[in-house]
ZAMARGU-4260 file (C-alpha; in steps of 0.2 Angstrom, whole numbers, plus 5000, padded with zeros to 4 digits):
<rodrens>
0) 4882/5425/5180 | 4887/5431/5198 | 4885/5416/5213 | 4877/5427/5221 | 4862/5425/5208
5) 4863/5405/5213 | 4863/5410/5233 | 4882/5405/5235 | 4897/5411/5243 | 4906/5414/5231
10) 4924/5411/5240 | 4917/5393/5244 | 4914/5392/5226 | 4930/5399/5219 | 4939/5387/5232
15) 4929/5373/5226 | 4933/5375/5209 | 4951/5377/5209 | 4954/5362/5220 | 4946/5351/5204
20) 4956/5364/5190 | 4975/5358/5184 | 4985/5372/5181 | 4987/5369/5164 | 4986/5378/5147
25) 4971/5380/5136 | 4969/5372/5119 | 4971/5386/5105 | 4957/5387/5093 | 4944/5381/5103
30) 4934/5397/5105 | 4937/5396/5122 | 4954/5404/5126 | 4944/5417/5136 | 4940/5406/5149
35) 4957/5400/5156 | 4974/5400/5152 | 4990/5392/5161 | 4991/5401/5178 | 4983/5398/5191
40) 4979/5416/5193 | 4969/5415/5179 | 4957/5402/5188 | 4952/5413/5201 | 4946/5426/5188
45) 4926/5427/5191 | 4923/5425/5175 | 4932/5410/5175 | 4925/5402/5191 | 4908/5406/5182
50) 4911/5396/5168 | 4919/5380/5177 | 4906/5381/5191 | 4891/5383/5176 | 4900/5367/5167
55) 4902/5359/5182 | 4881/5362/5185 | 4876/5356/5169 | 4884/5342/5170 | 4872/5338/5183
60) 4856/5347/5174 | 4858/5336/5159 | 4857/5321/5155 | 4873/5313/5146 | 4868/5314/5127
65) 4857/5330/5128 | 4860/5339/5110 | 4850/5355/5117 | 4860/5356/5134 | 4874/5357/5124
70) 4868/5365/5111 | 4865/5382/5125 | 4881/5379/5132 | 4891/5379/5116 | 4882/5394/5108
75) 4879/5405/5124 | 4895/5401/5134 | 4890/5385/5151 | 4888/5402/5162 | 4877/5413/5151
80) 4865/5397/5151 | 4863/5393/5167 | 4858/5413/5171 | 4846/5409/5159 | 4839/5392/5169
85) 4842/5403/5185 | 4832/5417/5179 | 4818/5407/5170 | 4819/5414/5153 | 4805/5412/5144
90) 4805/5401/5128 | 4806/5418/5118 | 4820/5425/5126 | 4829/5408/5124 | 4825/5410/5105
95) 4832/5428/5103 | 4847/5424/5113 | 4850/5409/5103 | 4847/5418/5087 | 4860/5433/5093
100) 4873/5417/5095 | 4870/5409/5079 | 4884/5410/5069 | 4879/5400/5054 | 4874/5412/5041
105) 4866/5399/5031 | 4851/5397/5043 | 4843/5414/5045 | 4835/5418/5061 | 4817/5416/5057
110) 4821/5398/5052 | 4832/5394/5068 | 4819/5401/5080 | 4805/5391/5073 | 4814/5376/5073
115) 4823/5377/5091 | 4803/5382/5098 | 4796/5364/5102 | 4815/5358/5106 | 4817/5373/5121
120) 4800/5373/5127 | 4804/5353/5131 | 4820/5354/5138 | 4816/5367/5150 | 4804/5355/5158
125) 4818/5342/5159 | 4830/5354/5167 | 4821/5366/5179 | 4817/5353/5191 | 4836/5349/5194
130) 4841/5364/5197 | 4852/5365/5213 | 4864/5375/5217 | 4868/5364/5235 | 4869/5349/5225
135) 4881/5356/5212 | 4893/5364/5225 | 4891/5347/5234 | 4899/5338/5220 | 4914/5349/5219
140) 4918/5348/5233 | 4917/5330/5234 | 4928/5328/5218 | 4939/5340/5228 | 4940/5326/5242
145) 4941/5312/5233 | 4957/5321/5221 | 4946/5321/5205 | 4948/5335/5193 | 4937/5342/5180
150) 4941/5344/5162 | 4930/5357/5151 | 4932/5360/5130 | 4947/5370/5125 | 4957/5362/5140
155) 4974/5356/5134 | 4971/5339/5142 | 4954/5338/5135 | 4951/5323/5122 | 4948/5331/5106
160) 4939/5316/5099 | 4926/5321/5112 | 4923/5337/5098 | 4917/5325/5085 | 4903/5322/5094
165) 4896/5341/5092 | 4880/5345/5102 | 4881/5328/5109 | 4899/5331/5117 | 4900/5330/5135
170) 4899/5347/5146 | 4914/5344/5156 | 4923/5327/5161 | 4927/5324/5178 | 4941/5312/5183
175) 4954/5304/5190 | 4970/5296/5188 | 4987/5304/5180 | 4989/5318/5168 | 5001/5309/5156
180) 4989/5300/5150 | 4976/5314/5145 | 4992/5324/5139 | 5000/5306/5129 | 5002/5309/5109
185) 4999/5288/5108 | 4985/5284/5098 | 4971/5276/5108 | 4959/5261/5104 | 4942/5253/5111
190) 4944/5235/5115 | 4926/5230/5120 | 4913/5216/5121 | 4902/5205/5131 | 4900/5207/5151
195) 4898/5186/5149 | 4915/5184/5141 | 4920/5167/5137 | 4939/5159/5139 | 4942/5162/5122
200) 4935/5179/5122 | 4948/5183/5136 | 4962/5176/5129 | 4961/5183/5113 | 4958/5203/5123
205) 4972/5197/5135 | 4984/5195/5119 | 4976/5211/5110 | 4977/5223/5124 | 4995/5217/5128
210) 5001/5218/5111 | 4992/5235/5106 | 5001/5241/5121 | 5019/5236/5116 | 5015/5247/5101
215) 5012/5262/5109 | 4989/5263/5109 | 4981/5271/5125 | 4967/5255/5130 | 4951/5264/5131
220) 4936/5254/5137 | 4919/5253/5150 | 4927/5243/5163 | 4913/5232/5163 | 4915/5213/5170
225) 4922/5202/5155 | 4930/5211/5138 | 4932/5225/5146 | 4939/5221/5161 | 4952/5210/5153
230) 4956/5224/5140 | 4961/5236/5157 | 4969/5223/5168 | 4982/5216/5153 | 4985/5234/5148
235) 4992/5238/5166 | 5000/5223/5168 | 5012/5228/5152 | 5016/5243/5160 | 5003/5253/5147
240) 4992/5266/5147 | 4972/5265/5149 | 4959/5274/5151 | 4941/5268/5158 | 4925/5277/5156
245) 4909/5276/5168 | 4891/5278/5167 | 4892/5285/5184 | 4901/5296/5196 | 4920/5294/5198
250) 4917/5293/5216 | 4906/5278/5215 | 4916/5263/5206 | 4904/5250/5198 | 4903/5238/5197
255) 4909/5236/5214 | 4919/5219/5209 | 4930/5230/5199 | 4933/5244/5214 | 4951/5238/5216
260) 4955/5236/5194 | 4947/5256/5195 | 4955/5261/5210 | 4974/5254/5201 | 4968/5264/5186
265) 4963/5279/5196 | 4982/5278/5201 | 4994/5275/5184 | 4978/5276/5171 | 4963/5288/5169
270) 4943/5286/5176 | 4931/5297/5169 | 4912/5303/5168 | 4903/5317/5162 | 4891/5314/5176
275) 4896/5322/5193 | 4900/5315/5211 | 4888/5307/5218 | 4878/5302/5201 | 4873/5281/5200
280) 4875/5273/5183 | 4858/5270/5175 | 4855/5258/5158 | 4853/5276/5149 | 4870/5282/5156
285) 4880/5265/5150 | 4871/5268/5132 | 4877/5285/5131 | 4895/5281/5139 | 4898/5271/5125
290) 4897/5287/5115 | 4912/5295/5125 | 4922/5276/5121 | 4921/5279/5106 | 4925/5297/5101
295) 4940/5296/5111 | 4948/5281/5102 | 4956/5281/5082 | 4946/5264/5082 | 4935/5252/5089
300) 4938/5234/5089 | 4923/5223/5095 | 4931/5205/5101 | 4918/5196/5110 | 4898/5201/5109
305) 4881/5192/5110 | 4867/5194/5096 | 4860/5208/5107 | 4876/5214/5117 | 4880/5232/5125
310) 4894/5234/5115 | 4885/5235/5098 | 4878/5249/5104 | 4898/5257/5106 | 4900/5250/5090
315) 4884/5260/5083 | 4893/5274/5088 | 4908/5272/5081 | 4900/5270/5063 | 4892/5285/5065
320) 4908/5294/5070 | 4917/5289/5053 | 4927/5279/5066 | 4937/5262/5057 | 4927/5248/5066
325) 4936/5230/5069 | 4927/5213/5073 | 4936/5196/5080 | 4929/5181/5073 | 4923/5168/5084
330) 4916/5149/5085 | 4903/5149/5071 | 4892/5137/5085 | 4895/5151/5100 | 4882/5162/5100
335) 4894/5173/5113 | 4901/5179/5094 | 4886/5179/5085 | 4886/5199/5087 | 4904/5198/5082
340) 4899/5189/5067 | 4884/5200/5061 | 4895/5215/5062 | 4909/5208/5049 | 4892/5200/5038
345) 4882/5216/5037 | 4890/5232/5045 | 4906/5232/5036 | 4916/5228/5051 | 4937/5222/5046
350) 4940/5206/5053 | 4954/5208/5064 | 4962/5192/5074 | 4978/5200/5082 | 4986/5215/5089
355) 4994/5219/5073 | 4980/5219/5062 | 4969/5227/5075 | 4984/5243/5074 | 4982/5245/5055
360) 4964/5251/5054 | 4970/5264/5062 | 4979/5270/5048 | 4961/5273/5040 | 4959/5288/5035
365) 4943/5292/5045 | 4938/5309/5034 | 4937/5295/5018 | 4925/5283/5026 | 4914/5294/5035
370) 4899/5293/5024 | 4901/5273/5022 | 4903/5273/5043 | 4886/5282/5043 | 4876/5272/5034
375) 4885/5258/5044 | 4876/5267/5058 | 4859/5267/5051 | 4860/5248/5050 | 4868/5245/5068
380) 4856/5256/5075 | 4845/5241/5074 | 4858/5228/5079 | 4857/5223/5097 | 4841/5236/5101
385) 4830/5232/5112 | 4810/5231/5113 | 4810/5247/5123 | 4811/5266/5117 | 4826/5278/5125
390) 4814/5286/5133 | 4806/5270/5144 | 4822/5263/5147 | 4825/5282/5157 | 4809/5279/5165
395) 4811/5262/5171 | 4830/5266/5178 | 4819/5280/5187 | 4809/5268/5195 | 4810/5255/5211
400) 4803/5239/5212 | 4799/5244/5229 | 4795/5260/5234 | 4783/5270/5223 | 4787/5287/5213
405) 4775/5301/5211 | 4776/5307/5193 | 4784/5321/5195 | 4800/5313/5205 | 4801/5301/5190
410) 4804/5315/5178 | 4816/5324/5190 | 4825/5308/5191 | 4824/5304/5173 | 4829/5319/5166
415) 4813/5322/5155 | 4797/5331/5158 | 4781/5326/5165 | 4770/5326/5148 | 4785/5314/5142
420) 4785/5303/5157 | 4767/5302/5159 | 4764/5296/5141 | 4779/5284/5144 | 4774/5278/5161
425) 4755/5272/5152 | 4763/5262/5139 | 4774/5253/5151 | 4759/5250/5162 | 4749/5241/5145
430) 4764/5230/5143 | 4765/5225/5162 | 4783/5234/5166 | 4774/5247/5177 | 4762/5248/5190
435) 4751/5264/5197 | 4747/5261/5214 | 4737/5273/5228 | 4755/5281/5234 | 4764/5281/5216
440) 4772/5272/5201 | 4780/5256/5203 | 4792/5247/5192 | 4787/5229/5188 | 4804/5223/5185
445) 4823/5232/5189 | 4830/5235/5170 | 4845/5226/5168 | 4861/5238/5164
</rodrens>
């Protein structure tokens, strides 16, 4: 893919992407050496430029999460795919692209073709509406201004827990913050939990964080108000390393109560995103962020949660992951442990209660519990769900209670296609969350995130 194919300048573009490219080596045995190596010669190859400029355009595209986005940009290479969204490929030429890819000699070509059809055809009507090429170079170049940096697989500084994930790894991560984190051998840890954190759950994440720190773990968390907020601040205030992961652009803190705990970790931690500059965090972004929590940590320790709270969901993920998963007890009559307590009852949680006992899971060997962790998943996937399908919680963040959406922006918003919207927007409107009006959609209520 040339820029000239997306209508760019293409020394605007090659200045905008090496203002958000470290000079740093690649990761061997990636797959990916040939698109960068340690020189920062080597960013302004074309080819290079292409491919961090695609990543960085994807990123935007697709919605965090979306198994077809990256499984085009894995097989085809970020910048081959975007030729194809740039080019409007048909479904068929998609298919015998894809099919030339494949590498798997299991599945023969007939059998892949027929079953990536329907999956295509779909995510092309999610994607070609948000294709811009202003709107990507804009968020380069607001990255660029703001010192953020983007991260794409095979990068030396790039999370390799992120690679567990498969098709549902992120494009490219942009952040901020200090290298040495990214490039630290510590093992890392996910200290989360409820928004509505009690004292107690404070104190014990105060102890934890502080403790987990003096024994060399990386905090990794959502930087959310209560668990996860006190996870960050007792990390950085034992000198420790933490790394905080949003549900929108790095650009935009939130929630804005936190601007100055971010803007300290921005400085001696890491703040990262797979969505770019300029995106807003959605209740479908915080889900799928908690993927990215917990593919980047050996463990994930749950030490405050509701019956129904956020931070199951991260814990979900973690199961699935093979990931050694960790519950603190609480108050048998606080029904701010309750989720706490139904992970250690029925989801084969370890009860964990200090620092120390939180550092030994993990020394699991992750490989020998995988297939117990996703059968785990299978029974947290109803833990903590809430009456509303994935894709009605997209359509809801796309609405306003205030000023009406034609169904078209809704899907461009929402990252999904019209036949999906409009199916979704008529089952919302039988349960009263939506209203069709003479101008547009209206949401009945703003989701809570």
């Amino acid at each position: 893919m040339s820029m000239t194919d997306f209508k760019l300048d293409r020394l605007r573009v090659a200045a905008a992407t090496r203002a958000v490219r470290p000079p740093r080596p690649r990761r061997s045995g990636t797959g990916s050496e040939n698109v960068g190596d340690s020189s920062a010669v080597a960013e302004r190859d074309p080819e290079v430029e292409a491919e961090v400029f695609a990543r960085a355009t994807w990123s935007g595209i697709a919605e965090p999460g979306d198994s077809v986005a990256g499984m085009v940009t894995q097989m085809l290479g970020a910048s081959r795919a975007l030729t194809g969204l740039i080019e409007r490929w048909s479904t068929r030429r998609w298919i015998v692209e894809l099919v030339d890819g494949a590498t798997d000699p299991v599945e023969e070509g007939s059998q892949l073709a027929l079953r990536l059809g329907p999956q295509i055809s779909e995510a092309l009507k999610r994607w070609l509406p948000r294709i811009s090429s202003d709107t990507a170079l804009r968020s380069l170049e607001q990255a660029a201004r703001i010192g953020a940096r983007l991260l794409i697989p095979g990068d030396a500084l790039w999370p390799a827990g992120l690679d567990d994930l498969a098709m549902n790894a992120p494009i490219a991560l942009w952040w901020r913050g200090s290298d040495d984190v990214w490039a630290s051998n510590n093992p890392s840890i996910a200290l989360v939990g409820a928004r509505a954190a009690t004292g107690y759950g404070e104190h014990v994440t105060m102890e934890a964080s502080a403790g987990l720190v003096d024994r060399g773990f990386t905090i990794v968390s959502g930087a959310a108000y209560g668990i996860d907020g006190m996870a960050h601040r007792a990390a950085l205030a034992s000198k420790g390393r933490t790394v905080a992961f949003l549900a929108g652009g790095v650009d935009r803190f939130y929630p804005s109560g936190h601007d100055a705990l971010l803007s300290r970790i921005a400085q001696v931690g890491v703040v990262a995103s797979e969505l770019p500059c300029g995106t807003a965090p959605t209740k479908w972004r915080f889900l799928q962020r908690n993927r990215l929590i917990a593919a980047a940590s050996a463990a994930t320790v749950v030490l405050e949660a509701g019956f129904r709270s956020g931070s199951l969901n991260t814990a979900n993920h973690a199961a699935s992951l093979g990931r050694p998963l960790g519950a603190v007890p609480g108050p048998v009559t606080s029904a701010a442990s309750a989720g706490c307590h139904r992970l250690l009852r029925d989801y084969d949680a370890v009860c964990v209660t200090n620092a120390a006992q939180m550092a030994e899971i993990v020394t699991f060997d992750p490989a020998s519990s995988a297939d117990e962790g996703r059968g785990a998943a299978g029974r947290l996937a109803a833990v903590g769900a809430a009456d509303l399908s994935s894709d009605q919680v997209r359509i809801l963040d796309a609405l306003s209670t205030r000023s009406s959406r034609t169904v078209e922006d809704v899907a461009r918003r929402a990252g999904m296609s019209v036949g999906q919207v409009c199916s979704g927007l008529g089952t919302l409107e039988l349960d009263d969350r939506a209203r069709n009006t003479d101008t547009g959609w209206l949401a009945a209520f703003s989701p809570s995130t």
